[in-house]
C-alpha positions, 0 to 999 in steps of 0.5 A: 487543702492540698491545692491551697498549698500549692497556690501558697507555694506558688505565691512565695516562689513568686515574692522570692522572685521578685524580690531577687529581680529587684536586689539584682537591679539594685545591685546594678543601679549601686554598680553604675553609680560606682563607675560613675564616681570612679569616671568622675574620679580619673577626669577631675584629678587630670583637670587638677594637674592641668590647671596646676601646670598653668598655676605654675606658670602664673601664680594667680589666684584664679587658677589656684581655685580651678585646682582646688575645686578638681582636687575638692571633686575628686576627693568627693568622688572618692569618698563615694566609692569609699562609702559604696556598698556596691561591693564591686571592689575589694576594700583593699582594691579602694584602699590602695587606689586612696593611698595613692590619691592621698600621696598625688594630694600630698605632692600637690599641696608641696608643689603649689606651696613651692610656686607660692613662696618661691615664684617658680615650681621645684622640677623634681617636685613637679616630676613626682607629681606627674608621675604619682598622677599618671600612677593614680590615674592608671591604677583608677582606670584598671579598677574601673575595668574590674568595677565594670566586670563585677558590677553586673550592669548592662554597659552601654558601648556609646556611654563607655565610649563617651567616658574613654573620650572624656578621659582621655581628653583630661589626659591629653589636655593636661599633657598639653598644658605641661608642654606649654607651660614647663620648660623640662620635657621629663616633667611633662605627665607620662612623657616616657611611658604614655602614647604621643599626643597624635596617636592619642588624637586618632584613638580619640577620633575613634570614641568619638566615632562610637559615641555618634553612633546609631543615628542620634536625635534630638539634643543627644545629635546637637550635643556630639555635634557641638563636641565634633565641632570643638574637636575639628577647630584643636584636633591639628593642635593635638597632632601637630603639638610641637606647632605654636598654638594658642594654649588657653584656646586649646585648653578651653576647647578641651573642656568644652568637649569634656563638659560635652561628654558629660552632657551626652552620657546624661541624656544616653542615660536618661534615653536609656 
């Protein structure tokens, strides 16, 4: 009798822990779909406000949908961490990163009206919008590190870097684009706060480095070798950025090599 106890104890202890290995995996399978929404997050507002510097300047409608559709995938990614159950963030953590996604979509709307009816964006207003994005973003990537920290999931330092790399490149290019495409400097996103564009490009030297390392293969090596290429052609626009350049050049390399990142996180995840 007593040895059957034992065994029953024994097979309880078992289940009990199988069945906390597999919460704790949920957990951190629920952690990094979280990060996953808030990456997406942070690089498609970056992409709204690239392409709205461009509809200021054009008005078409081509460039209006570009917008539209960031701002529709972010405002996606942001109901997903909304929706998540991860518990990774307070709800007074994501409650405030909404508000301030509310407000950047709220001046959006204000600037693109202005640029409709009027032909010309209001700089007051454009200035507000860059400011509150450069808000939003950097209060999205302070959350995203205590996301990281409480999500118990294992990071991955090639996927981090990936991610850094693709941010920061949204960033950049947006920046580019206000210096192309505005004629007052202080409109131009963080252009009294944030680090200047060619220091920008040497850090993103550095991920880039990170992310080809430990001897990629297969399609995982073509795809960092077609974002190094990317990057080669409009690394000298980013550092020499007072320098004429072809804009919709940059901005379409720029994109390539966001679309890359994004590809090669795919398949170091899948690889993982």
């Amino acid at each position: 009798m007593t040895g059957s106890r034992t065994r029953f104890t024994s097979i309880i202890s078992a289940i009990l822990f199988l069945s906390l290995a597999a919460f704790g995996a949920r957990a951190q399978e629920a952690g990094s779909e979280f990060l996953a929404d808030l990456h997406g997050f942070r690089i498609n507002n970056y992409l709204a406000v690239d392409a709205f510097y461009s509809f200021s300047a054009t008005g078409d409608t081509e460039t209006l949908n570009r917008i539209v559709v960031a701002i529709n995938n972010a405002n996606d990614a942001m109901n997903s961490v909304i929706a998540s159950t991860s518990g990774v963030l307070s709800s007074d953590q994501i409650k405030t990163l909404n508000e301030s996604f509310d407000k950047f979509k709220d001046l959006m709307r204000s600037n693109i009206n202005e640029v409709r009816d009027r032909g010309y964006p209001d700089l007051r207003l454009m200035a507000d919008m860059a400011d509150q994005a450069s808000t939003m973003n950097t209060t999205a990537t302070e959350l995203y590190s205590v996301a990281q920290q409480n999500s118990g999931a294992k990071a991955d330092d090639r996927v981090e870097s990936a991610r850094s790399a693709a941010v920061l490149m949204a960033q950049m290019m947006a920046r580019y684009a206000a210096r192309t495409h505005s004629s007052v400097s202080q409109t131009f996103q963080g252009a009294t706060t944030e680090t200047p564009l060619d220091e920008q490009a040497k850090t993103f030297d550095n991920y880039l480095k990170n992310v080809s390392s430990g001897s990629p293969t297969g399609m995982l090596k073509e795809t960092l070798s077609d974002v190094s290429s990317k990057w080669q052609f409009i690394r000298s626009s980013y550092v020499n950025f007072n320098d004429n350049n072809v804009s919709f050049i940059i901005d379409r390399y720029s994109k390539g090599i966001i679309n890359g990142l994004a590809s090669a996180i795919e398949l170091m995840g899948n690889n993982s």
